[in-house]
C-alpha positions in Angstrom: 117.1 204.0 22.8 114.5 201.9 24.9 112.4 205.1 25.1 114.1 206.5 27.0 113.5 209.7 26.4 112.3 211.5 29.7 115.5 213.8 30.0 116.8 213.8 26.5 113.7 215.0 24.2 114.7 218.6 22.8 113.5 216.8 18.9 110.5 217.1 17.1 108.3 214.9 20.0 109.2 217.1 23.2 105.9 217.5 24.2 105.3 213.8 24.4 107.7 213.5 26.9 108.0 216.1 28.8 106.9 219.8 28.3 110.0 221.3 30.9 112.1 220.6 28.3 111.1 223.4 26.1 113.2 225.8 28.1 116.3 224.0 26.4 114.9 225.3 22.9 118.0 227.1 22.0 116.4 229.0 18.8 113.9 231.5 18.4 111.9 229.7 16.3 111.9 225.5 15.0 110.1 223.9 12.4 109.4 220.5 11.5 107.0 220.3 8.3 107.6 216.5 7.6 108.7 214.3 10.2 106.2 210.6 9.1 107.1 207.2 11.3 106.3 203.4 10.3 106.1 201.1 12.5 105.6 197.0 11.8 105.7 193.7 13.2 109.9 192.3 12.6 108.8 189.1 10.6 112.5 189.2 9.9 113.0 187.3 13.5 110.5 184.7 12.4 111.0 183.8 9.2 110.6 179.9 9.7 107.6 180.3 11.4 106.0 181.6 7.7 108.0 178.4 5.3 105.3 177.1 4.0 102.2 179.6 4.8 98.7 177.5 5.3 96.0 178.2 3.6 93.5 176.8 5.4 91.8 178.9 8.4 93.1 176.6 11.3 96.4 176.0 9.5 96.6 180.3 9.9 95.3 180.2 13.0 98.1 177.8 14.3 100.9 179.4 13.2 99.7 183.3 14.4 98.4 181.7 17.4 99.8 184.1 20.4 101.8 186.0 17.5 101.3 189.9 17.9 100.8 191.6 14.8 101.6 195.1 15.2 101.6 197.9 11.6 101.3 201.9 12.6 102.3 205.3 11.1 102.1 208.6 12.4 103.1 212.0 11.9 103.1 214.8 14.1 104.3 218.3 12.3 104.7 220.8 14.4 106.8 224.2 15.3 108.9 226.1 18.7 108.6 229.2 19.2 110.9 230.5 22.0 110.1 228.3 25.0 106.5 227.5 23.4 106.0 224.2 21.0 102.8 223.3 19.3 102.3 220.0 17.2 99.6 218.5 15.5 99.0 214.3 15.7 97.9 212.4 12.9 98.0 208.4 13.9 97.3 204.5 12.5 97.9 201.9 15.0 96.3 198.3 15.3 97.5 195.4 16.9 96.5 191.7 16.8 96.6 189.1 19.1 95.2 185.7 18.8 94.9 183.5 22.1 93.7 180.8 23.8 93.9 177.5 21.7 90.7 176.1 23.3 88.5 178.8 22.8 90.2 181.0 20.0 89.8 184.7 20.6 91.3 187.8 18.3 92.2 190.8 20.3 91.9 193.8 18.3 93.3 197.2 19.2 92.7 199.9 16.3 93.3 203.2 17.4 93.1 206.4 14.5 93.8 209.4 16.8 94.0 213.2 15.2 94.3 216.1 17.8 96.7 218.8 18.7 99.3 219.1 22.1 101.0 221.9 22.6 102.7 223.3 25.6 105.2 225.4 27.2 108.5 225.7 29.5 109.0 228.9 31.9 112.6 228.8 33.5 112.4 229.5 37.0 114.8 230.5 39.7 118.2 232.7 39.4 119.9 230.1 36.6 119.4 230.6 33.5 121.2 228.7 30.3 120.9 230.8 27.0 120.6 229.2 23.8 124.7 230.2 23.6 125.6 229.5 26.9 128.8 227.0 27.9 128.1 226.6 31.6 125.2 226.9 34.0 122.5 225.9 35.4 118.8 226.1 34.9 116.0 224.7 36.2 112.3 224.6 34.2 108.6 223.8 34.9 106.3 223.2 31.8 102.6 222.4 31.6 100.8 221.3 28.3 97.1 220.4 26.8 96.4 218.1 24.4 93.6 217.5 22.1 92.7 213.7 20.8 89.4 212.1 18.8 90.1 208.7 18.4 88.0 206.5 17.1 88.8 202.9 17.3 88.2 199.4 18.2 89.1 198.1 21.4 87.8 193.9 21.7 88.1 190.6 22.0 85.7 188.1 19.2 85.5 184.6 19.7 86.3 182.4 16.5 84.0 179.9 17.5 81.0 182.0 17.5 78.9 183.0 14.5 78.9 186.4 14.1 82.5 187.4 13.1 82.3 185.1 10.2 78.5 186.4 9.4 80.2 190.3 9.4 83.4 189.0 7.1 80.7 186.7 4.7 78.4 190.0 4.2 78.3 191.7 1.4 78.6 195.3 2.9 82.0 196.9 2.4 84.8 196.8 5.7 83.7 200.5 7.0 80.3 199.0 7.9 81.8 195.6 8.9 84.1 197.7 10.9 81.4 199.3 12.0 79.1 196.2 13.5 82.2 195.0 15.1 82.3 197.7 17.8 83.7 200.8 15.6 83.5 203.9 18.1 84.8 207.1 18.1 85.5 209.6 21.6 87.3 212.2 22.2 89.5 213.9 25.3 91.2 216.7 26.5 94.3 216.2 28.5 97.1 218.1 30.7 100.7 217.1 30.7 103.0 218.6 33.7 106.5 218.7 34.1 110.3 219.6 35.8 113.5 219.7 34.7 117.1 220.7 36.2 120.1 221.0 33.4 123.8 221.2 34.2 125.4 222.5 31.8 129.3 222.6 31.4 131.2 223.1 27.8 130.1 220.2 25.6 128.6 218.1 28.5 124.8 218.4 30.3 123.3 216.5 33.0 119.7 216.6 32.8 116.9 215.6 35.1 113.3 214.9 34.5 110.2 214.5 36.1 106.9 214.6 33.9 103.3 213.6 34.7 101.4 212.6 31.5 98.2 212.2 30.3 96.8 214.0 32.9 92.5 213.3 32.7 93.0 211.8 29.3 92.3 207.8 30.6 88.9 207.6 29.7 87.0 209.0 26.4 83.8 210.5 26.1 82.2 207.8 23.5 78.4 208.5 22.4 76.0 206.0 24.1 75.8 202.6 22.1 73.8 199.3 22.8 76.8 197.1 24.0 78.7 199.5 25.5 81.7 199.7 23.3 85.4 202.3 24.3 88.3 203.4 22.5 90.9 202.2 24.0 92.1 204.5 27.0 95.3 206.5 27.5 97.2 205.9 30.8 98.2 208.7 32.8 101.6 208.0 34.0 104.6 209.7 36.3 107.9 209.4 34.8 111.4 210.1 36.5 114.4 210.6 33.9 117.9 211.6 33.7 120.4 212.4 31.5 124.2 212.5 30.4 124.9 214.2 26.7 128.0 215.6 25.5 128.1 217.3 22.2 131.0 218.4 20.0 132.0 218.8 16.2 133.5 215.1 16.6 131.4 213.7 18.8 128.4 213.0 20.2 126.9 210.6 23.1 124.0 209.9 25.0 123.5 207.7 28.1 119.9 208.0 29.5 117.7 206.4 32.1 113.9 206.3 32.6 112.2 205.3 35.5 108.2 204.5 34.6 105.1 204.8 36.0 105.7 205.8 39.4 101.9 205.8 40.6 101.5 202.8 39.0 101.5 198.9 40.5 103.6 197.1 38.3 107.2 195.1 38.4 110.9 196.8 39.2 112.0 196.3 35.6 108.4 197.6 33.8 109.5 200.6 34.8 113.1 200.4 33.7 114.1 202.1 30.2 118.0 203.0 29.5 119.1 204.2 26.1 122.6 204.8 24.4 123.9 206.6 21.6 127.4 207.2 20.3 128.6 208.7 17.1 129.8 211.3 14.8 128.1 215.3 14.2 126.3 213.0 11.0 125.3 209.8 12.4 125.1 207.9 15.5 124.3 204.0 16.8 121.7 203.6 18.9 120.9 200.8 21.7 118.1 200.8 24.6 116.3 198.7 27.5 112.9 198.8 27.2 111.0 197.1 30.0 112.8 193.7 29.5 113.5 194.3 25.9 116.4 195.2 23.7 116.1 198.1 20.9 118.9 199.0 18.6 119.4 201.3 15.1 121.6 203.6 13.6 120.3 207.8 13.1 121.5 210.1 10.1 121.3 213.9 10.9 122.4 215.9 8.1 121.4 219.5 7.5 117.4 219.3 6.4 117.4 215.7 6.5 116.6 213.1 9.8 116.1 209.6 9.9 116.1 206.6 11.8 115.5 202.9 11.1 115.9 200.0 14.3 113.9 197.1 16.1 112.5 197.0 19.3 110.4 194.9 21.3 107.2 195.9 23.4 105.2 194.1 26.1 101.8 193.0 25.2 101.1 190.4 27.6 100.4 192.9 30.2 103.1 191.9 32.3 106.7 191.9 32.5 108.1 189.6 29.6 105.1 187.7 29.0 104.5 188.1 25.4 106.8 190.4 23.4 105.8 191.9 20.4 109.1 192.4 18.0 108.8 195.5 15.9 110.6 197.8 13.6 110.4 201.3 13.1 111.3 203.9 9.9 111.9 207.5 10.6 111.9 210.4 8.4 112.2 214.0 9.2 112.9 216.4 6.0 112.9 220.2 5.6 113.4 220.9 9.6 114.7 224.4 9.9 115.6 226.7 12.7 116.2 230.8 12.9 117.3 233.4 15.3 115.4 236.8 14.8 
């Protein structure tokens, strides 16, 4: 749904998004034990490109040249209590870039992040929407803290120079390879803020979102080392959302718009997500706008068992549709459950 997610998040990854949302937690208490995601670069949408593989180095290097390579899995189990949600973050992601056909460079991005966020919504104001409620209003501030050590790479190695081949030629195993090519480890502790407004009549809400993320978490403390090596940061960001859903026993839709980054310079459409879904009480199509990309998929929801399975694209040129990096992702949530006491 293009990510965007700002007014819509009452899943397993609300406090990503936006912590205000937890005052739409219509149960007493949510659990999600499972709920693992894999992400990879879609060689689907360039098949050609590997007819034939080299298998000489400059043969590989041609064909990958400006490719983005992209593979990641998390998982983030977690529970809601009330209007209070707590998850725990367990996270792969490394991403690839070679450049510059003159001067070949590899940019590496390797990120292993475990931590904690957790966070809570507190209704404010003379609305109020039960979890059984059909009509009213309600608006909700949340604040949240999060916990990451991430330890990572975060470079650019020339191919023409000696010492990346020297590391790979070694005879010392790829931690300590890893290692001598820049391997650090920080951590952080950051704040997440947020407000939200719900509408709420029969089958239909209008929602509105406004969440500021990453609060303090945008540089990590990294031990002192001789060339000065970083994890890669976390950008604080100011997010604007809002929200149409209807839900019934026949049907259920979703029409959602995210404006990103408001403190941030960047182009009109970076900041522009929009996400769609339509279908049935058991499963639903999906379609989004992510910052000049498309995304689309198809969700299952029945009883204990969630997933989701799509492609999306991502910006990794570091500006607006410079170089896209084409992706797909596998979802799986099992054994969620939900009480009232």
């Amino acid at each position: 749904m293009g990510d965007a997610w700002t007014a819509v998040n009452t899943d397993e990854y609300t406090l990503f998004y936006n912590p205000a949302s937890m005052g739409r937690h219509s149960r007493d208490f949510t659990f999600y034990p499972f709920n693992p995601t894999v992400t990879g670069t879609n060689v689907l949408s360039d098949m050609d490109k590997f007819d034939n593989f080299p298998d000489t180095p400059s043969g590989v290097a041609d064909v990958i040249m400006d490719y983005p390579v992209h593979i990641g899995t998390n998982i983030t189990p977690g529970f809601k209590l009330f209007n209070f949600g707590f998850s725990l973050i367990a996270s792969e992601q490394a991403d690839i870039l070679l450049r510059n056909r003159i001067h070949p460079t590899l940019d590496v991005d390797y990120r292993s992040d475990r931590g904690f966020v957790m966070g809570v919504g507190i209704p404010i104001g003379p609305g109020r929407i039960g979890g059984k409620s059909t009509s009213g209003q309600q608006t909700t501030v949340g604040i949240g803290a999060k916990y990451i050590k991430r330890k990572g790479l975060f470079d650019g190695y020339s191919l023409t120079g000696t010492d990346l081949l020297d590391y790979i030629n070694s005879e010392e195993d790829m931690d300590a390879i890893i290692r001598k090519l820049g391997l650090v480890e920080g951590s952080a502790w950051g704040f997440d803020a947020g407000l939200e407004h719900v509408i709420r009549s029969g089958s239909n809400q209008i929602i509105f979102g406004l969440a500021a993320l990453d609060i303090t978490t945008t540089d990590f403390e990294v031990p002192s080392n001789d060339e000065n090596k970083t994890v890669a940061p976390n950008k604080d960001q100011v997010n604007l959302g809002a929200a149409w859903m209807h839900r019934s026993e026949l049907f259920k839709g979703t029409f959602s718009l995210d404006i990103r980054g408001l403190t941030q310079e960047m182009e009109t459409m970076e900041r522009v997500r929009l996400g769609l879904e339509l279908g049935t009480a058991g499963v639903s199509a999906l379609a989004g706008f992510n910052a000049g990309y498309l995304s689309y998929g198809v969700a299952v929801d029945v009883g204990m068992l969630k997933a989701t399975a799509g492609f999306y694209g991502v910006e990794v040129g570091g500006a607006y549709r410079r170089t896209e990096s084409e992706r797909f992702v596998i979802y799986l949530s099992l054994f969620d459950f939900s009480f009232d006491a």
